[in-house]
PDB file of N, CA, C and O in Angstrom:
ATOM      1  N   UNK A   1     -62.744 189.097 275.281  1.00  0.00           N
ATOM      2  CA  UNK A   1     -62.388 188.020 276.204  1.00  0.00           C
ATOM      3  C   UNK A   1     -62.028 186.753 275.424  1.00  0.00           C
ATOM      4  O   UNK A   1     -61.212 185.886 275.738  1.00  0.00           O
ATOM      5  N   UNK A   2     -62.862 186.834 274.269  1.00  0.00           N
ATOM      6  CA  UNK A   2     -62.810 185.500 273.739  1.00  0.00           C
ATOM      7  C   UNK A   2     -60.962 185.028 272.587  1.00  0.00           C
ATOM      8  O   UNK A   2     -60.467 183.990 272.148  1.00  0.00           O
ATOM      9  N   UNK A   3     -60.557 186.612 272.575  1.00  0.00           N
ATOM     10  CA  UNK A   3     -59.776 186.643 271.705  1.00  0.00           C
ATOM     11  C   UNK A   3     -58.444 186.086 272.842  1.00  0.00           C
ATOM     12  O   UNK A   3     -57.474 185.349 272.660  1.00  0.00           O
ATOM     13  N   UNK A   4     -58.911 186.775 273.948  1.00  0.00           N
ATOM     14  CA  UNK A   4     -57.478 186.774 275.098  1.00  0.00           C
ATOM     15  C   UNK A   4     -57.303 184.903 275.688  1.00  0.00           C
ATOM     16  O   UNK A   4     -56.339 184.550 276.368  1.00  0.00           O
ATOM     17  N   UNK A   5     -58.215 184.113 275.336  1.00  0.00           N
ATOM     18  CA  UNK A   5     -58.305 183.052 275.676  1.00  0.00           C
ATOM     19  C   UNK A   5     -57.563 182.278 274.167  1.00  0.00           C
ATOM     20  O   UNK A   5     -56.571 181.551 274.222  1.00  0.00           O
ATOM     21  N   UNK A   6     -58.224 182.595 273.018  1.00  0.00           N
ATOM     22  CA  UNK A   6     -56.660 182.075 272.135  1.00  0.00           C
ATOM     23  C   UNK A   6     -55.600 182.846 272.116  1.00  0.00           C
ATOM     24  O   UNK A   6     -54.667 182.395 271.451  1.00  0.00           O
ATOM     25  N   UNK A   7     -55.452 183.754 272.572  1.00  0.00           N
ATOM     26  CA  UNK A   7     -54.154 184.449 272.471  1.00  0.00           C
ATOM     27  C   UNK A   7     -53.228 183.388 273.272  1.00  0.00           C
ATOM     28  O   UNK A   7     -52.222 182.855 272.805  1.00  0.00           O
ATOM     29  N   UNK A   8     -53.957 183.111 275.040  1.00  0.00           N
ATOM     30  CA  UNK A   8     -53.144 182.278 275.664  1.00  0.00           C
ATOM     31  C   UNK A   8     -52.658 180.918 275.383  1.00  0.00           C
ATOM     32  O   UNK A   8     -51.531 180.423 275.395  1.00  0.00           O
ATOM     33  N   UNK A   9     -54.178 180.319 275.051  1.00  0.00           N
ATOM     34  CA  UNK A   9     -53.641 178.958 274.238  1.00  0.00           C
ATOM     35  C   UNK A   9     -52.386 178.822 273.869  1.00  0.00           C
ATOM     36  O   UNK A   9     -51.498 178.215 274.468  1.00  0.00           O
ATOM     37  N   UNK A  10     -52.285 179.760 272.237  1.00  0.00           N
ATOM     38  CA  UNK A  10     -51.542 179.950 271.647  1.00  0.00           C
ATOM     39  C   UNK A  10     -50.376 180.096 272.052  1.00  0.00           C
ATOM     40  O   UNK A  10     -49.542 179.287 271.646  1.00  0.00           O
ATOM     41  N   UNK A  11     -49.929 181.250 273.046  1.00  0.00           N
ATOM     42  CA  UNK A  11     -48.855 181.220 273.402  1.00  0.00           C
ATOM     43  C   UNK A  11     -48.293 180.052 274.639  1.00  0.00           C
ATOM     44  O   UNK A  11     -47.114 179.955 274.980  1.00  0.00           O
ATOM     45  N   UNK A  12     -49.214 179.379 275.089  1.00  0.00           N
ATOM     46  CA  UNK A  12     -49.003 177.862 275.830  1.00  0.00           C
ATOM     47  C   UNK A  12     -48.280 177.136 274.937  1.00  0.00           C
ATOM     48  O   UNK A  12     -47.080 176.897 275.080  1.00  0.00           O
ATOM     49  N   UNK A  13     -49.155 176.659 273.740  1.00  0.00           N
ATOM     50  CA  UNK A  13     -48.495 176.099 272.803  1.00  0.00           C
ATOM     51  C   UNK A  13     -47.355 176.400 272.126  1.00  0.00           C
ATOM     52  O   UNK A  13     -46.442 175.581 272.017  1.00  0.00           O
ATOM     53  N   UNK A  14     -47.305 177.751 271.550  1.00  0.00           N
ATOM     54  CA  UNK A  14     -46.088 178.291 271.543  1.00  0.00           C
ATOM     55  C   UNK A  14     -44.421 178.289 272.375  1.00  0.00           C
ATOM     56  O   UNK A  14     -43.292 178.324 271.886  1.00  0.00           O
ATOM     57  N   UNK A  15     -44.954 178.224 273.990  1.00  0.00           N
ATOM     58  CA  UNK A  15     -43.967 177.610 275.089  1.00  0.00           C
ATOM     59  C   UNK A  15     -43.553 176.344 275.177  1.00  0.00           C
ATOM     60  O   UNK A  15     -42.523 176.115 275.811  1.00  0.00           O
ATOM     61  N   UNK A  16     -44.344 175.181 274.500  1.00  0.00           N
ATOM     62  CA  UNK A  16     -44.351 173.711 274.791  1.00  0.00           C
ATOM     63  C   UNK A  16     -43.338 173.263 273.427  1.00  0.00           C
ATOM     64  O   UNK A  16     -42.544 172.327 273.324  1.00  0.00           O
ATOM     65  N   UNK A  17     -43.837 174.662 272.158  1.00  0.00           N
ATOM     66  CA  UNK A  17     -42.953 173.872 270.939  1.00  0.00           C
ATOM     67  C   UNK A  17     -41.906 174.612 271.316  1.00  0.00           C
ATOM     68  O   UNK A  17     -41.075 174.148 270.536  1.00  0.00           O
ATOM     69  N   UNK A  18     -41.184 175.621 272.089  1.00  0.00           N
ATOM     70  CA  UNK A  18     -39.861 176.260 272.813  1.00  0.00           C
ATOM     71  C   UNK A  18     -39.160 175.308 273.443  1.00  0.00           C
ATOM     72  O   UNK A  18     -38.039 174.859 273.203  1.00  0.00           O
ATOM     73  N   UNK A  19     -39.842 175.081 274.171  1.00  0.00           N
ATOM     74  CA  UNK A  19     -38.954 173.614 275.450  1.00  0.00           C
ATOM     75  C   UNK A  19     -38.578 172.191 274.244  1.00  0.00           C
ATOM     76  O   UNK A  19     -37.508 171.586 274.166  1.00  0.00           O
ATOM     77  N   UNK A  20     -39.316 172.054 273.758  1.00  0.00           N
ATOM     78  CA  UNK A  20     -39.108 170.701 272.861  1.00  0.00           C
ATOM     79  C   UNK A  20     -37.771 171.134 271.578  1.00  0.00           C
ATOM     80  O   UNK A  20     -36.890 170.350 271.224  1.00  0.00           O
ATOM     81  N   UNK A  21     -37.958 172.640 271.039  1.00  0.00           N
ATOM     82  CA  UNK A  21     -36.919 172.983 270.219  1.00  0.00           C
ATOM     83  C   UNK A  21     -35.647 172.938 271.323  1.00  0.00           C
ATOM     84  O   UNK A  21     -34.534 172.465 271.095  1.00  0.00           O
ATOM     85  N   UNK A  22     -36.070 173.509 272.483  1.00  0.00           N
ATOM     86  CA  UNK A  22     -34.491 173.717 273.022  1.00  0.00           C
ATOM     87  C   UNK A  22     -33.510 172.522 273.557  1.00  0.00           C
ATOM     88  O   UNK A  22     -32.293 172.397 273.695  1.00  0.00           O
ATOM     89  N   UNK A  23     -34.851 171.574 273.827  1.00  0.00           N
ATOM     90  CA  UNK A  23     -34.238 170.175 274.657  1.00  0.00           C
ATOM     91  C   UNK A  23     -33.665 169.170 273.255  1.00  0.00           C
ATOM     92  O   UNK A  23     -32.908 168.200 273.203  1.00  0.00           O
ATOM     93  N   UNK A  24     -34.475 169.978 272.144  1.00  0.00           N
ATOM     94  CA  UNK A  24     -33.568 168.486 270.979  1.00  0.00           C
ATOM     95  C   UNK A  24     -32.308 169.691 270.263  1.00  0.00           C
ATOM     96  O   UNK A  24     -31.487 169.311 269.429  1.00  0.00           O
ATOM     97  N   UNK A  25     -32.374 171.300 270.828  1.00  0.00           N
ATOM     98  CA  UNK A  25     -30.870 171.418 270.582  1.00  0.00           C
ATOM     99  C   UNK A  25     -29.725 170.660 271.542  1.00  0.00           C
ATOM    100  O   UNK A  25     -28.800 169.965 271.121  1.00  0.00           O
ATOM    101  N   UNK A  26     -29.961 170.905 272.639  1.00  0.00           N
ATOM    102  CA  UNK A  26     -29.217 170.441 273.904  1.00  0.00           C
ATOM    103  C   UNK A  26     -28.496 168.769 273.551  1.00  0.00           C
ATOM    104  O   UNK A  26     -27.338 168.351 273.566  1.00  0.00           O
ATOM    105  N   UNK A  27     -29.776 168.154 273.256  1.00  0.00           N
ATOM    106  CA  UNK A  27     -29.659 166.662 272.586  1.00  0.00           C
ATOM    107  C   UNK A  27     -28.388 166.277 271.413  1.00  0.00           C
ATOM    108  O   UNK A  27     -27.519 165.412 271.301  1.00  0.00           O
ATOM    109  N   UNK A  28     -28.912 167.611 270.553  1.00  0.00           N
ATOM    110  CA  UNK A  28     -27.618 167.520 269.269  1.00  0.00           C
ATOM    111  C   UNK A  28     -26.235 168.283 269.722  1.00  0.00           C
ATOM    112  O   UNK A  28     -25.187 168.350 269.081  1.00  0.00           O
ATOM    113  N   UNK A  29     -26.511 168.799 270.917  1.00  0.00           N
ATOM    114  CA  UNK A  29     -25.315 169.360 270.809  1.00  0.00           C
ATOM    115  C   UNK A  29     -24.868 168.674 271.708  1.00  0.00           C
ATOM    116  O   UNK A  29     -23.672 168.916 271.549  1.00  0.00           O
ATOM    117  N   UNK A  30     -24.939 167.632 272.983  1.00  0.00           N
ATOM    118  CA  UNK A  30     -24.243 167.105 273.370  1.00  0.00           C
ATOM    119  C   UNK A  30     -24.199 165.401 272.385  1.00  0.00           C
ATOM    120  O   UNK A  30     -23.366 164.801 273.065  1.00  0.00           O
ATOM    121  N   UNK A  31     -24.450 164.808 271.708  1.00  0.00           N
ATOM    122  CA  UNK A  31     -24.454 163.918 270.478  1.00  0.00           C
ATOM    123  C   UNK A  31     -23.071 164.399 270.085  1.00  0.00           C
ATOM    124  O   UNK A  31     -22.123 163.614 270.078  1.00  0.00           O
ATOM    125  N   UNK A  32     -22.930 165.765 269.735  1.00  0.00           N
ATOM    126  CA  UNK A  32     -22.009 166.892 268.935  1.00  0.00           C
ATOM    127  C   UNK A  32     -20.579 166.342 269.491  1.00  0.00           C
ATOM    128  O   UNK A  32     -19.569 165.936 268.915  1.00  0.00           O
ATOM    129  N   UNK A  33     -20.939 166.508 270.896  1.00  0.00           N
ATOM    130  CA  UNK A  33     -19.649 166.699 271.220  1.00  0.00           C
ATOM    131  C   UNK A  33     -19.177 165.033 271.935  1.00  0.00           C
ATOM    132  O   UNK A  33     -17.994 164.760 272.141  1.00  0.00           O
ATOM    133  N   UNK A  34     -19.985 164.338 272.151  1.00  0.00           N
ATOM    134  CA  UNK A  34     -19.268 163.169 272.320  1.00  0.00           C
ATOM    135  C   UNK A  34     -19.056 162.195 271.103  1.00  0.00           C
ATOM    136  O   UNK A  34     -18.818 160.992 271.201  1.00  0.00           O
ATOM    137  N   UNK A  35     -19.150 162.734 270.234  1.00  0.00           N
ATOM    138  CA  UNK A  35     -18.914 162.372 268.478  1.00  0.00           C
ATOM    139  C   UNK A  35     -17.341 162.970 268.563  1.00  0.00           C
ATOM    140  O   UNK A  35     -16.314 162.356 268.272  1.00  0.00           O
ATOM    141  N   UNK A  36     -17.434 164.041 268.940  1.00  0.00           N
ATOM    142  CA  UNK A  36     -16.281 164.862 268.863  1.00  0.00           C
ATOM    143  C   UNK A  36     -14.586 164.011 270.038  1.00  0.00           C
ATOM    144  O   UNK A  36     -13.433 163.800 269.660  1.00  0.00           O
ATOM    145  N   UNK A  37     -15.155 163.794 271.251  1.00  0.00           N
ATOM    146  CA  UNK A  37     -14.459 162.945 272.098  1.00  0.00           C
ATOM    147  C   UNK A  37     -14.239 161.857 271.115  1.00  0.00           C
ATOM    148  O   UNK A  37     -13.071 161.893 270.727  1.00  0.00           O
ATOM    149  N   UNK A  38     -15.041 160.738 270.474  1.00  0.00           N
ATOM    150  CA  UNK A  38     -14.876 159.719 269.809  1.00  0.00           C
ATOM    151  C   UNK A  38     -13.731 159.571 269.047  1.00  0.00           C
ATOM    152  O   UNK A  38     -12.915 158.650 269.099  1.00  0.00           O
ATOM    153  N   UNK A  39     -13.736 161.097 267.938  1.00  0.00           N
ATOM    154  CA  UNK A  39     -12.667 161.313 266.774  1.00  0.00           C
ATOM    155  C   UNK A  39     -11.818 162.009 267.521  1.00  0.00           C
ATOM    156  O   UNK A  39     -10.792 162.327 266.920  1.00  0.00           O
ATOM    157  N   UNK A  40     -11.898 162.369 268.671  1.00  0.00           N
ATOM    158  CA  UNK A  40     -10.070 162.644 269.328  1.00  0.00           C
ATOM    159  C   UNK A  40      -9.440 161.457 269.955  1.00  0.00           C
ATOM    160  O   UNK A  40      -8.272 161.395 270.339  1.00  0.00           O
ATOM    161  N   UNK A  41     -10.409 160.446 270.023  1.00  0.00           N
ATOM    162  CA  UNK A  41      -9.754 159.356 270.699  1.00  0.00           C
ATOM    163  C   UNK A  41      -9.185 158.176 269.603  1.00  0.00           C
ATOM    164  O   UNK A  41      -8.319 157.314 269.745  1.00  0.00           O
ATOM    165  N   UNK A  42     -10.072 158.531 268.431  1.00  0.00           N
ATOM    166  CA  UNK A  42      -9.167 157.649 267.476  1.00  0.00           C
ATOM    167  C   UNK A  42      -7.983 157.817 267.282  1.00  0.00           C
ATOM    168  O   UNK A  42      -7.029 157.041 267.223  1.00  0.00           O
ATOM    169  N   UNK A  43      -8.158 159.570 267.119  1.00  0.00           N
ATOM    170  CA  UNK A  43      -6.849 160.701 266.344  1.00  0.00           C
ATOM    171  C   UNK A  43      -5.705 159.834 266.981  1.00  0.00           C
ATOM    172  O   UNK A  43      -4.835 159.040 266.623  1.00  0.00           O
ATOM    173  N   UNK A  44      -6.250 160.502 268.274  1.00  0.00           N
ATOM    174  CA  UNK A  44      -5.322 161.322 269.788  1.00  0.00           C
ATOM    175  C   UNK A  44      -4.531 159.847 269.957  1.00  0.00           C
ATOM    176  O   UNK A  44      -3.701 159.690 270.852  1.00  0.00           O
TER     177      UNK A  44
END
């Protein structure tokens, strides 16, 4: 019992550092692309 209670922890925590990796990809990748608008608007 005692093992299945850090197992969950663990994988709680495991879910919380998921959401935080995925929301600061989302972050760089829209950064990405309005960087990207920027240098077509100099180009363009």
């Amino acid at each position: 019992m005692g093992k299945n209670k850090k197992n969950m922890g663990h994988t709680r925590k495991e879910e919380e550092q998921g959401k935080k990796v995925l929301i600061g990809i989302g972050v760089v990748a829209v950064v990405l692309v309005i960087a990207m608008f920027v240098l077509y608007s100099f180009w363009g």
